[in-house]
N, C-alpha and C positions, 0 to 999 in steps of 0.2 A: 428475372431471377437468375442466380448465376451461383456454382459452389467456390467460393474462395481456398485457395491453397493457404496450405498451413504457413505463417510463420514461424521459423526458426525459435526455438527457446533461447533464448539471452540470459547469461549469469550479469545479475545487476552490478555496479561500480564497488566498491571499498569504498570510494571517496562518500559516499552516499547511503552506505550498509554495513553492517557489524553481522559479519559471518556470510554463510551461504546461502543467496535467496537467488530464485529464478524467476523470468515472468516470459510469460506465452502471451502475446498479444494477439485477445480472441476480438476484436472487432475496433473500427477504428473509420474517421471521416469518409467519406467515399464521395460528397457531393458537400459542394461551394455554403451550404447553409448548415451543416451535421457540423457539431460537436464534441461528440462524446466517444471514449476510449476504455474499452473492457479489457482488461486483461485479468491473466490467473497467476499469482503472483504463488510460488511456495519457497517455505523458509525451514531452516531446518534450524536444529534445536539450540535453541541460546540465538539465533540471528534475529536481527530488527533493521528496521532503518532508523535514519540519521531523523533528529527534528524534522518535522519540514510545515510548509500548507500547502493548501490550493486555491487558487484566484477565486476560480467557483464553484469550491467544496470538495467533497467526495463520500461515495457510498461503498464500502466495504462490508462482502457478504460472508461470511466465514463457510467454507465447506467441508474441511478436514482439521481434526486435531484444537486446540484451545489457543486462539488468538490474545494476545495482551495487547492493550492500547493506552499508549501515556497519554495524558494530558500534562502541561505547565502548571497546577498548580498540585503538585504531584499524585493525584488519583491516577490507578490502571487498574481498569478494567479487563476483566475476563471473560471473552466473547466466544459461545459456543457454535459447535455446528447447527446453522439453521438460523441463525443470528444476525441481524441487519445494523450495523451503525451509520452513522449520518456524522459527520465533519463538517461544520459550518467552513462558509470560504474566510481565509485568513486565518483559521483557529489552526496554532502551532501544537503540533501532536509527533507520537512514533506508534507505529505498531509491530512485531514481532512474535515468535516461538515460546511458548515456556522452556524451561530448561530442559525438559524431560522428552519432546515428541516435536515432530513435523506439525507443521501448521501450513492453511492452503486456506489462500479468501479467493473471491472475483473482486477485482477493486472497477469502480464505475469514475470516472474521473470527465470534467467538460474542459478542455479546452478554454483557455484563455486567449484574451486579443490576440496575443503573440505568440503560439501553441509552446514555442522556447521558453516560456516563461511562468507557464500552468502551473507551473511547483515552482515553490523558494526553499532550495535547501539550504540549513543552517547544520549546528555542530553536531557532531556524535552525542548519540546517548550513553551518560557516564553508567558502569556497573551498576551505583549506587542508585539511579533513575530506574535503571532497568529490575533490580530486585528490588523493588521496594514491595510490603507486603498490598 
């Protein structure tokens, strides 16, 4: 058993986010067979990410504030504190901040064959995606 030092907080890409999100990478492969990648991702008000999936899925836990979640055929959901979703792998999604407050998940993501390749990012999400009721 051993305490790991903290990673550094990382402000996420533009190429990849609309506004200002940060992610603290709370756990992540340690041994030749592990997977899976925790981080705590916060966004701040009006930010999201671009489209994107995952090879194989991802679990999003909401901890602070009212997460929004797109789906492609335009439903968004409104994910509270305490709140688990599930992203099947392949399903093209965005999640993000309401307009109005901070938003904070743990995002649980596995690794892909090629860890490079766990996420396909695709294009921004348009205003019109983003507010929709």
């Amino acid at each position: 058993m051993q305490i790991l030092p903290k990673s550094p907080t990382v402000k996420n890409p533009p190429e990849q986010f609309t506004g200002d999100v940060w992610l603290d990478v709370i756990a992540s492969p340690k041994e030749a067979d592990q997977q899976a990648v925790v981080g705590r991702v916060r966004f701040a008000p009006c930010a999201r990410t671009a489209w994107h999936s995952h090879e194989r899925g991802q679990t999003l836990h909401v901890t602070e504030g009212v997460a929004l979640l797109g789906q492609r055929d335009g439903t968004v959901l409104e994910v509270h504190p305490g709140q688990t979703v599930y992203t099947a792998p392949g399903e093209e999604h965005w999640h993000g901040a309401t307009p109005e407050d901070f938003m904070e998940h743990l995002a649980v993501t596995e690794n892909g064959d090629d860890p490079a390749l766990t996420t396909t990012w695709l294009e921004h999400v348009t205003d019109a995606d983003y507010h929709r009721p």
